[in-house]
Structure formats: C-alpha cells, structure tokens
C-alpha positions in Angstrom: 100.7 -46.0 -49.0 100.6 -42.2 -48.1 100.3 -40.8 -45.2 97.1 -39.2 -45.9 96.5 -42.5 -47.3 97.5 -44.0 -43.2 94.8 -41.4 -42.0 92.2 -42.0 -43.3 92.3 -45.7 -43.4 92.7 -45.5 -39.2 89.5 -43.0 -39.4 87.6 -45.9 -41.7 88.5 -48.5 -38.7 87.1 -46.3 -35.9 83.9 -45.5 -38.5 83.5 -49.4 -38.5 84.2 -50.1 -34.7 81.2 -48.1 -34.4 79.3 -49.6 -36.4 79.6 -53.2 -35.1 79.7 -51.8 -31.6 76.0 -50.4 -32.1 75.2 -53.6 -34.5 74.0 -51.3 -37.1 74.3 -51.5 -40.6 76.6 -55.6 -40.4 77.2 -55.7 -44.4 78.1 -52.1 -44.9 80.8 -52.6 -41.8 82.2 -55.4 -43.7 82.7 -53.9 -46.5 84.3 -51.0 -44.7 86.8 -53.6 -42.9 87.9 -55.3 -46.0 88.2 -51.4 -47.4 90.4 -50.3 -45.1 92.2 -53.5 -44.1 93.2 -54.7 -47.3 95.3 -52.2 -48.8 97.8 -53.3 -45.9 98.5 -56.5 -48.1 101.1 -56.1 -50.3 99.2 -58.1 -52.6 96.3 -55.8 -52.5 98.1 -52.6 -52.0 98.6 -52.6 -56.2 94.6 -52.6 -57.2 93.6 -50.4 -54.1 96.3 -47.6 -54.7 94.7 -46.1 -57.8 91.7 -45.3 -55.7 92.6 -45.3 -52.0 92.2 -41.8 -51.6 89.2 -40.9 -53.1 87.4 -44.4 -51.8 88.5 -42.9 -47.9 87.0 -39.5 -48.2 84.0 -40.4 -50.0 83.9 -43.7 -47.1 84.5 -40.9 -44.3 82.2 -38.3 -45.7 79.2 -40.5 -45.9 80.0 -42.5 -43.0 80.6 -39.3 -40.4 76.9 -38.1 -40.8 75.8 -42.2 -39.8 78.7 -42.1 -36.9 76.4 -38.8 -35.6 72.8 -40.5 -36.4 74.0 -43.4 -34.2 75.2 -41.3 -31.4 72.2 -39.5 -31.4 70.2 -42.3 -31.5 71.9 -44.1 -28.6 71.3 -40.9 -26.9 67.8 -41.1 -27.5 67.7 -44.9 -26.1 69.4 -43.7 -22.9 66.6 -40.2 -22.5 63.8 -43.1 -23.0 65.2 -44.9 -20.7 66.0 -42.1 -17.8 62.3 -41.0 -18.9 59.7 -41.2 -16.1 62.0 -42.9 -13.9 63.3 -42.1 -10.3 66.7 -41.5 -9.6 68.3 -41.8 -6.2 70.5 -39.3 -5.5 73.1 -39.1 -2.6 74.7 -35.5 -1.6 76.3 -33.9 1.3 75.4 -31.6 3.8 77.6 -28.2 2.9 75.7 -25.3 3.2 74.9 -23.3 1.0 75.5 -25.8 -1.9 73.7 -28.5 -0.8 71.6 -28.9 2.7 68.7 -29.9 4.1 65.7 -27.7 4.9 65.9 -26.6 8.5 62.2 -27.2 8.8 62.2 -30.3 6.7 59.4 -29.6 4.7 60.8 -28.2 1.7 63.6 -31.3 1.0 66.9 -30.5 -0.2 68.6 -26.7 -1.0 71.3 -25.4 -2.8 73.2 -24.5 -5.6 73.3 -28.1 -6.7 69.8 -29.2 -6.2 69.0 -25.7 -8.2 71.5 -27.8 -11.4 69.8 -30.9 -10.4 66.0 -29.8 -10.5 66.7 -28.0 -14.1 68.1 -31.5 -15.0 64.7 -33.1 -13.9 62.7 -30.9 -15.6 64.5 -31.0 -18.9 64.6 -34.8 -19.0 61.2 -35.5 -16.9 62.9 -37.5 -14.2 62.1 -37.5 -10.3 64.7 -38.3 -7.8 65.0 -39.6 -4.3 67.7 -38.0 -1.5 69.9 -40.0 0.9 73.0 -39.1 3.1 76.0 -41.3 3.9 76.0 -42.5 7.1 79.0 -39.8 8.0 79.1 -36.9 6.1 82.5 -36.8 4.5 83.4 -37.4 1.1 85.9 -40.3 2.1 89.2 -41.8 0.3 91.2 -45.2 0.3 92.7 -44.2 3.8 89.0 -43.2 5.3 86.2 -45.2 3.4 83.6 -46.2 6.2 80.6 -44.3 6.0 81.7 -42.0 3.5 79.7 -40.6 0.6 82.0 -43.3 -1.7 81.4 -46.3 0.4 77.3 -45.0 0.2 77.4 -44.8 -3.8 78.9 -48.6 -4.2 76.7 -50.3 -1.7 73.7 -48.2 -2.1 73.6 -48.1 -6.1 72.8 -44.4 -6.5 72.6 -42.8 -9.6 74.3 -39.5 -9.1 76.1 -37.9 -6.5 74.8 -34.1 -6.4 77.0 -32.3 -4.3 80.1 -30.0 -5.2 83.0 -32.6 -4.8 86.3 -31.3 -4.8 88.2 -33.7 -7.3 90.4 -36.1 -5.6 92.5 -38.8 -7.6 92.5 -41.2 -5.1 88.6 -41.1 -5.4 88.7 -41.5 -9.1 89.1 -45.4 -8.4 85.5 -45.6 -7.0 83.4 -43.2 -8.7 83.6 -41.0 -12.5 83.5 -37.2 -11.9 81.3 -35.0 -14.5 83.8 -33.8 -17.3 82.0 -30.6 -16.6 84.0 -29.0 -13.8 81.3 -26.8 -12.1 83.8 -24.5 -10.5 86.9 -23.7 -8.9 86.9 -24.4 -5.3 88.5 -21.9 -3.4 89.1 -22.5 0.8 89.6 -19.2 2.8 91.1 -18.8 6.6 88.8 -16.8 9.0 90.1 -15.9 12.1 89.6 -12.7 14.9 90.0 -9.5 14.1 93.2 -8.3 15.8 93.5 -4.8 17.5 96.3 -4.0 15.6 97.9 -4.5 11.8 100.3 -7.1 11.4 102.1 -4.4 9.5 104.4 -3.4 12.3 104.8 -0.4 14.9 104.1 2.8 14.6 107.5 3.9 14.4 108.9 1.3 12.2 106.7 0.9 9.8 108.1 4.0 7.2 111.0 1.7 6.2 111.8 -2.0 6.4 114.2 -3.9 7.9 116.4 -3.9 5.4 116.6 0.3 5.1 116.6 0.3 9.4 120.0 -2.3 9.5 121.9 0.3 6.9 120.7 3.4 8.9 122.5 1.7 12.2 125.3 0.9 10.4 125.5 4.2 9.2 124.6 5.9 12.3 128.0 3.5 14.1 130.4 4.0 10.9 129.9 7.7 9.9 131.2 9.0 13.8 135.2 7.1 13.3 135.0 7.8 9.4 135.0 11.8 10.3 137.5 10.8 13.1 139.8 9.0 10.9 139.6 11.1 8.0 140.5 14.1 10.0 143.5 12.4 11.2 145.2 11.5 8.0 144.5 14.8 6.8 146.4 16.5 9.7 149.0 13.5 9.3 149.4 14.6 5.3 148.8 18.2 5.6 150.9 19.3 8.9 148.1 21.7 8.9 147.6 23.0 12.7 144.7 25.2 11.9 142.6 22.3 11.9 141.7 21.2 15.4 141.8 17.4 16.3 138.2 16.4 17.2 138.1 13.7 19.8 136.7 10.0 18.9 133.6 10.9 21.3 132.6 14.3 20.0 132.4 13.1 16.2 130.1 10.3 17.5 128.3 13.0 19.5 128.3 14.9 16.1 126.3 12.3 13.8 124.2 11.9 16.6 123.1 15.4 17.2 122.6 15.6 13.5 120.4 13.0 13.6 118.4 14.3 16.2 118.4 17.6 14.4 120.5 19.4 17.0 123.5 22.0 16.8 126.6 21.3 17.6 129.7 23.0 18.9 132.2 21.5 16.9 133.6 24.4 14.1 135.4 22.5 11.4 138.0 25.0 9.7 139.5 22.8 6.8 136.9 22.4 4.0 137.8 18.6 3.5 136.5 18.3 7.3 133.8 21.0 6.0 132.7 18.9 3.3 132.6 15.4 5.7 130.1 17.5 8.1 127.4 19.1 5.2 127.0 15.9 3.6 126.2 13.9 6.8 124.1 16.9 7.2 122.5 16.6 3.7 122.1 12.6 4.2 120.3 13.0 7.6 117.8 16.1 6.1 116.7 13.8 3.3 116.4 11.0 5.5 114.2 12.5 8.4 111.8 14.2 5.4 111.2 10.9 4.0 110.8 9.4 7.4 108.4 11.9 8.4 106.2 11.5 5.5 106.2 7.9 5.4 104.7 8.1 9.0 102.1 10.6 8.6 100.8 7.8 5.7 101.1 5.1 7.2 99.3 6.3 10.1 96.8 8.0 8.2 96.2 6.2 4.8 97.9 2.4 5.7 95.7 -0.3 5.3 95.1 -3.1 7.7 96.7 -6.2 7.2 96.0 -10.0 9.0 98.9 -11.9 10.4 97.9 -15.5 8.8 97.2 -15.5 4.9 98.4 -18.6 4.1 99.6 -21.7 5.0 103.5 -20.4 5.5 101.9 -17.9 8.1 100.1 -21.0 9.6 103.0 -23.3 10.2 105.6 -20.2 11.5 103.0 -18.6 13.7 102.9 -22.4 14.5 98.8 -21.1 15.0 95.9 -24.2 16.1 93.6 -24.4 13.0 90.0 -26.0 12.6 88.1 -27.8 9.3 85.8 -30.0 8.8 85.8 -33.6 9.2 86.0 -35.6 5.6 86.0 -32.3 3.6 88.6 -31.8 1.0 91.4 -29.9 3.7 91.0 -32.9 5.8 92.3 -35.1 2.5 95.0 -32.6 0.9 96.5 -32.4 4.7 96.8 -36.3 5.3 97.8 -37.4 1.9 101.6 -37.2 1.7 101.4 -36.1 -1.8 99.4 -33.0 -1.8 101.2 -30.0 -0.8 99.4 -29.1 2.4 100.6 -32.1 3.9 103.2 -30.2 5.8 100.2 -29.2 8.6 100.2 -33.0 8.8 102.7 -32.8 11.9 100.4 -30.0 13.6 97.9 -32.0 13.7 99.7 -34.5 15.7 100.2 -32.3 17.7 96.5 -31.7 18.7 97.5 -28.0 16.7 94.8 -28.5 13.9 91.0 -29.8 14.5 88.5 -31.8 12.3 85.6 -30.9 13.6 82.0 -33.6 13.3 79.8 -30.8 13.6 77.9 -29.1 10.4 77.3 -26.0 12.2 79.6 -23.2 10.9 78.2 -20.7 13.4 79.0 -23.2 16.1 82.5 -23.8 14.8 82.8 -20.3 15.0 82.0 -18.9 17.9 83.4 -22.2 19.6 87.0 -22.3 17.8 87.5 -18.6 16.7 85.7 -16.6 18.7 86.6 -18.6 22.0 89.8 -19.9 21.7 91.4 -17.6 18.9 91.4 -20.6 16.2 92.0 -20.3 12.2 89.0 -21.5 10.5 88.8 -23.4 7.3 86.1 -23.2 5.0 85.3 -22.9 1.2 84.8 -19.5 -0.3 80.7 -19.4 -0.7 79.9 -21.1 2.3 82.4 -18.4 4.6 80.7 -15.4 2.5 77.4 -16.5 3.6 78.6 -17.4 7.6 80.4 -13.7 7.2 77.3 -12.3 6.2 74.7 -14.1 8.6 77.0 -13.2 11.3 77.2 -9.1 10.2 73.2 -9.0 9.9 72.7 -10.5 13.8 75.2 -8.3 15.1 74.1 -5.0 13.3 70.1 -6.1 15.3 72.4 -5.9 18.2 75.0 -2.5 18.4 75.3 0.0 16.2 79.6 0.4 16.3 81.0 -0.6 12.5 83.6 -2.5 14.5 81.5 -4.5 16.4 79.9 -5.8 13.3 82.8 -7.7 12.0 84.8 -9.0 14.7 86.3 -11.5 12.6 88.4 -11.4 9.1 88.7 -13.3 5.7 92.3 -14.1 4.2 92.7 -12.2 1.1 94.8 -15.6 -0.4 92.9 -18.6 -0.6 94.2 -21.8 1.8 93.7 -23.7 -1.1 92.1 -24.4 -4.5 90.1 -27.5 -5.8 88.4 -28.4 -9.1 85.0 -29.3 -8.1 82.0 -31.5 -9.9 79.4 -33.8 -9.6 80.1 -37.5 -9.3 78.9 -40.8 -11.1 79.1 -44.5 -10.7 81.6 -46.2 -12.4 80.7 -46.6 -16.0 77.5 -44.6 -15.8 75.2 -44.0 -18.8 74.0 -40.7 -17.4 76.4 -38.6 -17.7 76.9 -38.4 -21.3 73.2 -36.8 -21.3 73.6 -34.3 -18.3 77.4 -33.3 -18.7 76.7 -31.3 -21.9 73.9 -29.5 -20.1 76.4 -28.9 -17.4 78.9 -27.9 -19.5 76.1 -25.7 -20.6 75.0 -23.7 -17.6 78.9 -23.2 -16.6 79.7 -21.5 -19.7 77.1 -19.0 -19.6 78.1 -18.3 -16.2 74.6 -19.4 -14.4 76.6 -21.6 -12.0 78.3 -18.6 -10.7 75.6 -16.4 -10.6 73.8 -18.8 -8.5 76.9 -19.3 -6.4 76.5 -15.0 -5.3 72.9 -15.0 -5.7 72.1 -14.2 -2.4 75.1 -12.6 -1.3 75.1 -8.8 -1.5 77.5 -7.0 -4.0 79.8 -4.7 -1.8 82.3 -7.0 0.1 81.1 -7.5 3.7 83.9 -7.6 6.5 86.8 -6.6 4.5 90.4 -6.4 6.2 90.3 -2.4 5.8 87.5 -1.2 7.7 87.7 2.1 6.1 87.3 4.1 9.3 87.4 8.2 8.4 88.5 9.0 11.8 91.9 7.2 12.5 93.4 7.6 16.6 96.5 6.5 17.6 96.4 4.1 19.4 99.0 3.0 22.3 100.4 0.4 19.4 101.2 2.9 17.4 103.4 4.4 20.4 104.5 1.2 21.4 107.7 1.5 20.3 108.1 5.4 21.8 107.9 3.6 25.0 110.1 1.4 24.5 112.9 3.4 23.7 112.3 5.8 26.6 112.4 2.6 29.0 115.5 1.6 27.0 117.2 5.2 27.6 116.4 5.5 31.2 117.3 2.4 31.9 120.7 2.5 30.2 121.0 5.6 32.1 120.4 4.3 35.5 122.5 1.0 35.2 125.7 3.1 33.6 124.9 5.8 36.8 125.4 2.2 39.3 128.6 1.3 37.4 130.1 4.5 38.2 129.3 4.4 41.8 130.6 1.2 41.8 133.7 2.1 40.0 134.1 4.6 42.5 133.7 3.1 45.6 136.2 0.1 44.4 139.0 2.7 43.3 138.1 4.4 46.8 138.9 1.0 48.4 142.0 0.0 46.7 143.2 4.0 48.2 141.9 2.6 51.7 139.9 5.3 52.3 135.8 4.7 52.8 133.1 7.3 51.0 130.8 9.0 53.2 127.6 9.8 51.9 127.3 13.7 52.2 124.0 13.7 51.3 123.3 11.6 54.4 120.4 13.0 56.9 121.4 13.8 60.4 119.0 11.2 62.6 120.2 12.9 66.0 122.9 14.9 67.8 125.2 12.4 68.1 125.7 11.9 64.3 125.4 15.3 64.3 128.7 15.8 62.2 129.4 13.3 59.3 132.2 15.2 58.0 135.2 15.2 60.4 136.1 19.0 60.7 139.7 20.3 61.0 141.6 20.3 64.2 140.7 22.7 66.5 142.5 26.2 66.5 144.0 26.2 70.0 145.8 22.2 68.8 147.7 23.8 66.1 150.0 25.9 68.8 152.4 25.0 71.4 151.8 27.2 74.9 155.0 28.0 76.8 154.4 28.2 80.3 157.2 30.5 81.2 156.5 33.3 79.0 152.4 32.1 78.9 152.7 32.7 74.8 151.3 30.8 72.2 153.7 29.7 69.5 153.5 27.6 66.3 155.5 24.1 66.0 157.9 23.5 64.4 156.3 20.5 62.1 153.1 22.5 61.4 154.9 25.9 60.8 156.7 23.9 57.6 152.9 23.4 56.6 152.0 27.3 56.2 151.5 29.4 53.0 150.8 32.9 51.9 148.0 33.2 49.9 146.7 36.7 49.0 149.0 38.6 51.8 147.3 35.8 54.6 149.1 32.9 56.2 147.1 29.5 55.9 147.9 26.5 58.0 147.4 23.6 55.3 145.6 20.6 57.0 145.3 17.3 55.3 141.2 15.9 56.2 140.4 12.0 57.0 139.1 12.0 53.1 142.3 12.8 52.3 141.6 16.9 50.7 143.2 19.4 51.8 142.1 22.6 53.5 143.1 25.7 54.6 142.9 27.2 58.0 143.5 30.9 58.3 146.1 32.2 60.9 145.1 35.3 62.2 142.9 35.5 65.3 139.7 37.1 64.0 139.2 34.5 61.0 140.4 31.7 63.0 137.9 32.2 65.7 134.9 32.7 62.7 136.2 29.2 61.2 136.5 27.2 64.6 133.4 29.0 65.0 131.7 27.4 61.7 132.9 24.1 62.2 131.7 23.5 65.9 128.1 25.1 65.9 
C-alpha cells in the first residue's frame, strides 16, 4: 500500500473506535473494520488496491461529519445532565481572585467566581462553596488539609480558584486546558531613603571606569619620570631639567585637581607627555561633571532587591504565604527557587498562616524591614488600599507610598482551574474558558478595579530634587580620610624624630611648652654667663680670655664672636665687645 493509502486507513480505525466507543451505528463500524483492516492481508491487499484510495476518502468524508454529530451529541448528554443540578465547588481564599464577603452576606468574590457565575448562567447550574480545612493548595510532601486532599475526600465538582499549575499536583486533580493567565509574584518591601544606585560622587562612572582612573592616576606620575630619563640618557641634552620622582607625581595630581604647576618642561618630547595628561584629565573632569549634575538631577530611583539573586546575597529575611505556590517552588528541589530552601532553615524566610495581606504588611515589612511575596493582582490592590488610607491621613507624596514593588517578577506560574480526575465537565466549560481568555475578559477583569496610572512606582517623580547628606556621603568620607592620613603621617614624624634624637643622646624639649611658675621659668638653657668666659688676674686686676675659648673666636662682619656649643647641641654666637655683651647677658637673664 501507499502511504496516503497508510493514512487514511489509520484515520478509518480512529473513525470506527468512535463509533463503537459511543455504540452508535454497530453494522456500519463493522463494515468500516473489515474496510480498513483487510487490505493489511496480503491476500486481500490484491482486490482492495484498485479502490483503496477512493473507498478511504469517500469512508472519511462521510464518516467526519458523523464523528462531529456524535461529539456533539455526547456533549448534549453531559449539558442535560449538568442541567438544573448543583455543583459543589471548593476554592481558596486569595483576595482579590477568590474570597469571602467580609460581611458574609453576599457569598463568594472574585475574578473567578465572576468566570464561574457566567458558567452558571450559560448552562443553568447552581453551585455550593466549601474551603479546605487549611487554605493551601497542598502537594505529595504537604497533603493534610489541603485544597487536593478536600477535592478527593469531599467529591467536588470543580475547584474555582486561580491555581498555579504544579506537576506534582497533576497526580490528584486535571487542570483546565484553558490557562486563565500567567501568574506573576512581585517582592514588596520599604521604601529606602536612598537609591541603591550608589553615592553621590560615584555614581557618574562604574567601577570598572573608577579602577582604570586609579591606575592611571599611580602610573602616569613614573611614566613622565622614566621617560624623561631615557630621553636625557639618549639625548645628553642638559637643557632639559631632571624632574624628581615626587614632583611628576605631584604633577598628575595637580592636574587632576585642575591646579598649576611649577614645573616648565623645555624639551617638546617632555612637552608633549605634559599636554596630553593635560588633554586626558580636561575630557575626563567634563564628562565627570556632567554625569553628576544628571544623575543628581534626572537619575531614577532604584530598589536594592529585584530578584531572587538580590535576595540570597543581601542574604535579606523574606515572608509568603503558607501553601501558596512560593511555598511549593522553594521546597521542591527541582524548581529553581529552591536555592532560598537553606534560608529558610535558617528562620531567614517566613510562611505566614494568616490571610491578611495588610497584616502581613505592616507586621513583616513595615516592622521588621521584611521582603514580601505576593502575586501581581493581589499586591496592586494591597498597594492601592494602602495609598487611599494614607492619602485620608497626610498630605506629603512620600508619605503615601512608603513601601515599593520590584519591577522583575519573583516568579511566574501558569495558572487555571482544577477538576477531578477524569471529569466530564470540563470538556463543556474549558472552551468557554478558552473563550473569555482570548478576548481578553479575564484580564480586564483582573484590572478592573485597579486605576490606570501606576500607583507607588520606584521613581516618585519629585520636581524638586535636594541633596541629601547621601549624596555627600562620600565628600565626607574623603575629608575624614585626608585629615586623618594627615594627622597619623604628622605622629610618625614626631616619632621619627624623637627616636633619631635618642639614638644622638640628646632629649627634645618642647619649646612650645607654657611656663607654670618661676622656677621653670627658663626651658631653654641660655649660654654661659659673660663674666665665665674670662680669666681675672689678680695681680694686674684685668680680665683676659683663655686660652681654650680664645681658639673658639671668629670675626664676623669686623666683630669678634665667642662660638658656644648649647645643651641641644646648636651653636651660638656671643658677641665680645662690652656693650653687646652686657645687652645679650642682659636678654638671656631677665
């Protein structure tokens, strides 16, 4: 046989598995059998060739239309059936997609009791509403009370909730093939003071650009250095002055700082090494300088966590629901997110019993500076909730959002409805799911009550922008940083000093020292008196000079100086002559 031949002889079985499947039509499904089955024999395959062909289409085209009558008529047994009848129903509480009326009186709400009363009317059915005993949706690992565990034991009918779709539930229950949406789970946290960006003074460039600048800023000071000396070495050119090690480096740092400098190059090789340090520093200030005024004036605000990277390396204490679809993807060693399974040992992330979001938030973020975890509808609606109280209460923009949203989801989740294993009912209310998806009702319903403009975004949008002592931080910093580099290298030269003093033997005075009384009147130990620096001969009653201090005398502009060596080891001069010896005895002892 053909190919063709193959095809359409597998599409005459499936035509007549239907047909004794749904028991209709016995004689004409026998005859379709032995159609279809007996050109496989080798002894029939000679009188069914001939024909094979055209005997398949024409079996196919008149058997497709009866293959649709009998879907549509098994379709019509099951809508008799669901007819009339009451259907019990089992959801979640997960506000705003499904929850109970605070009050009670009007039943359930939601977004999928909205799906779920459209079903109802179109196929004239009334429903009853239970809740698991725990409200979590519950997996192989977690099963007792969970929204699973209710639909086995309990025998409901439909699960009307938005369930995210895990595999490991698939063993217990059939999701609708309609996917209702994609399930997306944001972080909210507090609103810091400041961008994560960076400091003030930083920000213009990143890391990257700041390392080659320092290594510029060290290199460029012995290049000029050691370029100048191989030219002198090459040229024997004396004109050019040697520049010390020091006052290059001095050099690319005043130019830096936009400062003159003293240094006068005269060969134009040594020329040329100063203009384009000079051009490389101009450019890089004017970019500098601009990038600062921006970011200061025009840079957005950024969060510190946006996703789960953030989470773990900030190693930050996180909060989600008990027996949502976080709780599952974080425990189950094959999902992704199971690397915040070791936080959570670590008492670092919280699955909190408690269905109230506001609670959860003022308790965990608010308080104690938690990341929240919620889906993206039900955070819209806290976020909004939240902004409406406070704007009753002060009329700051800032104070109205003191918390953020995470522009990148936590993580994303097909989410449906849910069946019993093997149920009838969805092939009747998938298609109208399929339906109201498509023509985008679901998600209009999902913003329905949410306003348009994007409330609490990460950029306030503020027209008046102040620094702020963040943006200065780093200003501070380095004056700290100078003027304590400063102090400590002004204590190592004292302490140089006094140790070199020490190995000499002698001992620093302080000159600076206040006199406390009249006994420590003189600090510094003055010359030897004028009348000590004679010998008086009795005989002749005459004052003459000694031998050993007249070697110490010298003649310094026409005057004769007795040298005198000090304690502190300087020397001074005493004048000879009476007059200017009496004026420096005189200065020393009064």
């Amino acid at each position: 046989m053909s190919g063709i031949d193959l095809i359409l002889t597998s599409l005459c079985l499936n035509i007549t598995c239907d047909y004794i499947r749904l028991e209709k039509s016995p004689s004409q499904a026998d005859w379709l059998i032995d159609s279809c089955i007996k050109p496989r024999n080798e002894t029939c395959v000679g009188y069914m060739l001939p024909n094979a062909t055209e005997l398949a289409f024409n079996t196919v085209e008149n058997n497709l239309t009866s293959s649709k009558e009998l879907k549509e008529f098994a379709l019509d047994e099951i809508r008799q059936k669901l007819n009339g009848s009451k259907l019990n129903i089992i959801t979640l509480e997960d506000y705003p997609l499904s929850y109970k009326d605070a009050n009670g009186t009007f039943g359930y709400k939601g977004v999928a009791f909205l799906i779920l009363d459209f079903l109802a009317d179109k196929f004239n059915f009334t429903y009853a509403v239970t809740e698991p005993p725990v409200n979590k949706v519950g997996s192989t690992d977690d099963m007792t009370g969970s929204l699973i565990e209710a639909v086995n034991k309990t025998g409901a009918d439909m699960v009307a909730a938005f369930l995210p779709v895990i595999s490991d539930a698939r063993l217990y229950v059939d999701y609708s093939t309609t996917t209702l949406d994609e399930g997306e789970w944001m972080m909210i946290m507090k609103r810091p003071a400041e961008s994560a960006t960076g400091s003030g003074l930083l920000a213009p460039f990143n890391r990257n650009v700041w390392i080659l600048i320092f290594v510029s800023l060290f290199a460029v000071g012995p290049i000029i250095y050691g370029l100048i000396i191989v030219r002198n070495n090459l040229t024997r050119d004396n004109s050019q002055k040697v520049y010390a090690l020091p006052n290059c480096v001095w050099f690319v740092y005043g130019a830096l700082m936009k400062q003159g400098s003293t240094l006068s190059p005269v060969a134009d090789s040594t020329r040329l090494l100063f203009a384009t340090w000079w051009i490389f520093i101009t450019i890089l200030t004017s970019f500098y300088t601009a990038n600062l005024t921006a970011f200061l004036t025009l840079s957005k605000f950024t969060l510190p966590i946006n996703d789960v990277n953030d989470i773990i390396s900030n190693n930050k204490y996180f909060v989600a629901q008990r027996g949502s679809g976080v709780e599952y993807a974080i425990k189950n060693r094959n999902e992704a997110l199971s690397q915040l399974l070791k936080m959570v040992e670590k008492k670092r992330g919280v699955f909190t019993e408690t269905n109230d979001d506001v609670a959860t938030l003022e308790r965990y973020v608010q308080k104690e500076n938690y990341v929240f975890i919620r889906d993206r509808p039900a955070m819209n609606h806290l976020i909004y909730e939240d902004y409406k109280r406070r704007k009753t209460i002060s009329i700051e923009e800032k104070a109205h959002c003191p918390f953020a949203i995470a522009t990148k989801p936590f993580m994303t989740r097909k989410r449906a409805f849910a069946y019993p294993k093997n149920s009838a009912w969805s092939s009747l209310f998938d298609p109208e799911l399929l339906h109201l998806v498509e023509s985008g009702i679901v998600k209009y319903m999902l913003w329905e009550e949410l306003p348009k403009a994007e409330i609490c975004p990460q950029n306030l949008g503020g027209t008046e922008r102040q620094l702020r002592n963040g943006d200065l931080l780093m200003t501070y910093q380095i004056m700290l940083a100078g003027f304590g580099t400063g102090a400590v290298i002004f204590l190592t030269e004292i302490l140089f000093r006094i140790l070199l003093n020490r190995q000499k033997g002698h001992n620093i005075k302080d000159p600076y020292a206040k006199k406390a009384n009249k006994s420590d009147a003189l600090t510094i130990t003055p010359p030897p008196a004028y009348a000590t620096l004679y010998n008086r001969s009795r005989k002749d009653n005459i004052w003459t000079l000694s031998e050993t201090e007249n070697k110490n005398t010298q003649y310094i502009n026409g005057r004769e100086y007795m040298v005198v060596k000090g304690e502190d080891g300087v020397q001074r001069l005493i004048p000879l002559r009476t007059p200017s010896a009496a004026l420096f005895q005189y200065s020393y002892t009064k």
